[in-house]
DRENSE-422867 format. One line per 4 residues: number of its first residue (from 0); their letters; for each residue x, y, z of N, C-alpha, C, O, CB. Coordinates in steps of 0.02 Angstrom, whole numbers. Glycine has a CB too. Example, Ala and Ser with C-alpha at 12.3 -4.5 7.8 and 13.67 -1.06 7.14 Angstrom:
! residues 2
0> as> 660,-284,390,615,-225,390,660,-165,390,712,-166,423,565,-224,452  642,-112,354,684,-53,357,645,2,394,670,57,402,704,-30,286;
***
This chain:
! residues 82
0> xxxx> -10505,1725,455,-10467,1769,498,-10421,1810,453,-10376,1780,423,-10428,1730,553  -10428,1871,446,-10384,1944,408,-10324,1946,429,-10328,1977,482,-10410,2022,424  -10266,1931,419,-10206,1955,454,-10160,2002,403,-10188,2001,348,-10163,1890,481  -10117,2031,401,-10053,2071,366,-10013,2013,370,-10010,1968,411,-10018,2143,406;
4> xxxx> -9979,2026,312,-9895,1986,293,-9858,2026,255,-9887,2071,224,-9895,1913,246  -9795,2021,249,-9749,2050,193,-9739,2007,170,-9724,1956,200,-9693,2084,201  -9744,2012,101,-9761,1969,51,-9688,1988,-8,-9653,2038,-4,-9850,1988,21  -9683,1939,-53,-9620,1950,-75,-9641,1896,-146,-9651,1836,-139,-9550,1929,-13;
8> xxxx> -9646,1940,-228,-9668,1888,-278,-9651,1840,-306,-9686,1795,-332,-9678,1902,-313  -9552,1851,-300,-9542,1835,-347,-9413,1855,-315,-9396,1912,-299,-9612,1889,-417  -9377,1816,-317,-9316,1807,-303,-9291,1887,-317,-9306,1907,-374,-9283,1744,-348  -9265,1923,-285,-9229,2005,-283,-9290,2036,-296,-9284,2086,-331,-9163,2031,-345;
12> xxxx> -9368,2016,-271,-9404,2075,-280,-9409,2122,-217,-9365,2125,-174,-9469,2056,-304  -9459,2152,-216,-9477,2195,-157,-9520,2185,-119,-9572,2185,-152,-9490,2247,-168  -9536,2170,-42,-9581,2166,5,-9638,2220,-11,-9630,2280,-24,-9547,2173,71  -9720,2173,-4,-9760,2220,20,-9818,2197,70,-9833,2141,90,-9786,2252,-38;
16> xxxx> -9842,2253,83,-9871,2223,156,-9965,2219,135,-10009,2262,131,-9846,2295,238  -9963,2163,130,-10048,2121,108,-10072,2089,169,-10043,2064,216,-10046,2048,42  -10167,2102,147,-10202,2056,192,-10206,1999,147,-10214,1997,86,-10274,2081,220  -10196,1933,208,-10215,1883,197,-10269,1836,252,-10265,1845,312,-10159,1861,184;
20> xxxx> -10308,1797,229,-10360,1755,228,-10353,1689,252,-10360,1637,219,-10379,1751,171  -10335,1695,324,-10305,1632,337,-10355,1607,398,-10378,1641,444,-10219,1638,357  -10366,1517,380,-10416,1483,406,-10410,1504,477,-10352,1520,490,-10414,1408,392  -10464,1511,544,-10447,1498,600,-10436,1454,645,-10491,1435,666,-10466,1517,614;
24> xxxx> -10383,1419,679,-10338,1403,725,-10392,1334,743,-10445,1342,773,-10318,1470,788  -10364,1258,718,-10400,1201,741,-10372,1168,774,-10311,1165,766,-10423,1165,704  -10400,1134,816,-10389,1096,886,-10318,1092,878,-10281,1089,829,-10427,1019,899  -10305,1092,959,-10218,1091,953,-10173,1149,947,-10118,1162,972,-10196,1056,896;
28> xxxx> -10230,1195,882,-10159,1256,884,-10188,1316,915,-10240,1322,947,-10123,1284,798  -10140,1364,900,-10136,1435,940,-10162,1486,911,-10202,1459,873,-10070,1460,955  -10168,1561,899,-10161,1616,876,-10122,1648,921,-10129,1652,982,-10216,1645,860  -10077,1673,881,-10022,1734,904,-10044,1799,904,-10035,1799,844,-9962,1740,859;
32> xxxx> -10062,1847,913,-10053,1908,887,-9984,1952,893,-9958,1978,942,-10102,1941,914  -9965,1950,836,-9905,1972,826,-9892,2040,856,-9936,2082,864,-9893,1972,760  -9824,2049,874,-9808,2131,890,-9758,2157,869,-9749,2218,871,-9802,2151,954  -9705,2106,840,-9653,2115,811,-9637,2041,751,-9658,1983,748,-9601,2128,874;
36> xxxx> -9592,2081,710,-9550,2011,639,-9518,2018,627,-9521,2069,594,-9559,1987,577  -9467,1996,627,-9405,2026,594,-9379,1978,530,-9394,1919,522,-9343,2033,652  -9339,2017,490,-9325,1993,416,-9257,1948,459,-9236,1979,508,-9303,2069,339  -9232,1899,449,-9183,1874,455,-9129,1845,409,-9150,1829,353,-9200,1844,485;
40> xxxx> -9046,1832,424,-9030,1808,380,-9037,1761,300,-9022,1776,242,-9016,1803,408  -9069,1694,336,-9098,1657,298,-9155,1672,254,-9171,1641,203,-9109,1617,330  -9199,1747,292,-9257,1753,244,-9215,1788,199,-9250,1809,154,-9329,1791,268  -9159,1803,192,-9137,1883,152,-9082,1816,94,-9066,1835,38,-9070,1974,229;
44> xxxx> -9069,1770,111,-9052,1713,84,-9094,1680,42,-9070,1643,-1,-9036,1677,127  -9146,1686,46,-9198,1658,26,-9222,1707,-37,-9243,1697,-94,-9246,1648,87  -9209,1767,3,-9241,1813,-74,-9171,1833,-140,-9179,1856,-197,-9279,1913,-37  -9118,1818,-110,-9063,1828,-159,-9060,1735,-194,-9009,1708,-217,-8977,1863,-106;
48> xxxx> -9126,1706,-190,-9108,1634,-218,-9053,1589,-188,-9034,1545,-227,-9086,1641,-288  -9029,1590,-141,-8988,1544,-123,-9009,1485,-85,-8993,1426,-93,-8945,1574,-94  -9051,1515,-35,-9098,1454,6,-9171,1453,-42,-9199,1505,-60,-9120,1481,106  -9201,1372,-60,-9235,1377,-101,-9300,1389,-86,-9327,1335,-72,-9226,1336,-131;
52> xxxx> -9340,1436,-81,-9409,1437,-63,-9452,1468,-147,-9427,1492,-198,-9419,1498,18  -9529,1451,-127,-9594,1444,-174,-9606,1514,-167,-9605,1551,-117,-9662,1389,-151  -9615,1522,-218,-9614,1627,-228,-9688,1618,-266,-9694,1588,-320,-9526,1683,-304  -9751,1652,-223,-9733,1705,-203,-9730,1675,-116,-9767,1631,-94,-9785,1768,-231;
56> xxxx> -9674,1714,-71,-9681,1691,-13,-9698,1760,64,-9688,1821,62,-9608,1648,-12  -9713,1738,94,-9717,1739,173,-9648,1749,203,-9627,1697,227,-9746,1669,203  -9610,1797,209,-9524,1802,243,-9559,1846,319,-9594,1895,332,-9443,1870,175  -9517,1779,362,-9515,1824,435,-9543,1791,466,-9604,1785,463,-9544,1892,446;
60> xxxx> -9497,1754,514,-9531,1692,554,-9505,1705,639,-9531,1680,688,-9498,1604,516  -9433,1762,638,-9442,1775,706,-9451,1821,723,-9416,1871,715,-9409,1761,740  -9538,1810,772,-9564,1850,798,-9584,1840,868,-9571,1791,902,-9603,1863,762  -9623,1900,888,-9649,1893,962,-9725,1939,957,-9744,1980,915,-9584,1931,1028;
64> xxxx> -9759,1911,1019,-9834,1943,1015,-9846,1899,1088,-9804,1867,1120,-9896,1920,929  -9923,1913,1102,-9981,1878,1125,-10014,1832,1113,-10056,1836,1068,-10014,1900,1128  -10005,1770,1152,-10030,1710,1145,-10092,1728,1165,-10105,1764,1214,-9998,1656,1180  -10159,1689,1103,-10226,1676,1148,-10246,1612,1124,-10259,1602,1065,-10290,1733,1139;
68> xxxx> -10249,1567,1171,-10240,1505,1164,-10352,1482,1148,-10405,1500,1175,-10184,1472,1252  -10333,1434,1091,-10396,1415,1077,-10416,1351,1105,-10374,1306,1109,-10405,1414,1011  -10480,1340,1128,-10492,1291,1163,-10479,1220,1132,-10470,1209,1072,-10554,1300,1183  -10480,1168,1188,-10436,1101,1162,-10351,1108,1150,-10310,1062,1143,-10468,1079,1084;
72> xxxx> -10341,1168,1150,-10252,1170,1148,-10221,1150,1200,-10255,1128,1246,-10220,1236,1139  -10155,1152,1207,-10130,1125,1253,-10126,1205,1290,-10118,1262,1267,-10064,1074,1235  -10138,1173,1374,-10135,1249,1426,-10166,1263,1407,-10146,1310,1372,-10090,1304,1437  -10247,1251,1397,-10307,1271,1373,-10324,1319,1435,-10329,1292,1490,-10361,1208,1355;
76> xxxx> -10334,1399,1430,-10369,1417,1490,-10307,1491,1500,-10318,1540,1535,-10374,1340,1561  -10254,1479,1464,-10180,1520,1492,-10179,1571,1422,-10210,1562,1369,-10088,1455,1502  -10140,1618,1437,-10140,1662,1369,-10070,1690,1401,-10049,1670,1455,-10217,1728,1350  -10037,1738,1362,-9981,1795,1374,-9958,1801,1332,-9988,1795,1278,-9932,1794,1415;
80> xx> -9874,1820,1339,-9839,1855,1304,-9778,1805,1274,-9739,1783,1316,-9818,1915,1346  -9769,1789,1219,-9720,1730,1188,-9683,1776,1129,-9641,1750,1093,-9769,1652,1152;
***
C-alpha cells in the first residue's frame, strides 16, 4: 500500500514529502485515509532534539480522515469520518 509522509532525516533538518511502502492493514486494524496532519508541539520538540526520537522519522500524528474498516476489525461492516 503507497502512502505520502513528511519525512524528516536527520535533528534541525527539513521536512519532505515521500512515498512510502507500507504493509496492508492485518486483522484487527484499520486504514485511515488521511485528510488532514498537523505538525505539533512535541513533533517540533522532537526535531530541535529535545524529545528523543530515531531519525530518519515520520512527524505528525494528529490527524483526521476516513475510516475504512478491514474485515475481522472491530465494527467490521461501519466506515466514516474519525
Amino acid at each position: 500500500m503507497l502512502t505520502n509522509a513528511a519525512i524528516v532525516e536527520n535533528k534541525d533538518g527539513q521536512f519532505s514529502i515521500e512515498e512510502l511502502d507500507l504493509s496492508e492493514p492485518g486483522p484487527g486494524e484499520v486504514r485511515v485515509k488521511m485528510q488532514a496532519c498537523g505538525i505539533c508541539r512535541s513533533d517540533l520538540s522532537a526535531l530541535a532534539g529535545i524529545e528523543r526520537v530515531q531519525f530518519p522519522a515520520v512527524l505528525g500524528h494528529e490527524a483526521g480522515g476516513l475510516l475504512g474498516v478491514r474485515h475481522g476489525a472491530p465494527g467490521h461492516g461501519h466506515s466514516g469520518q474519525v
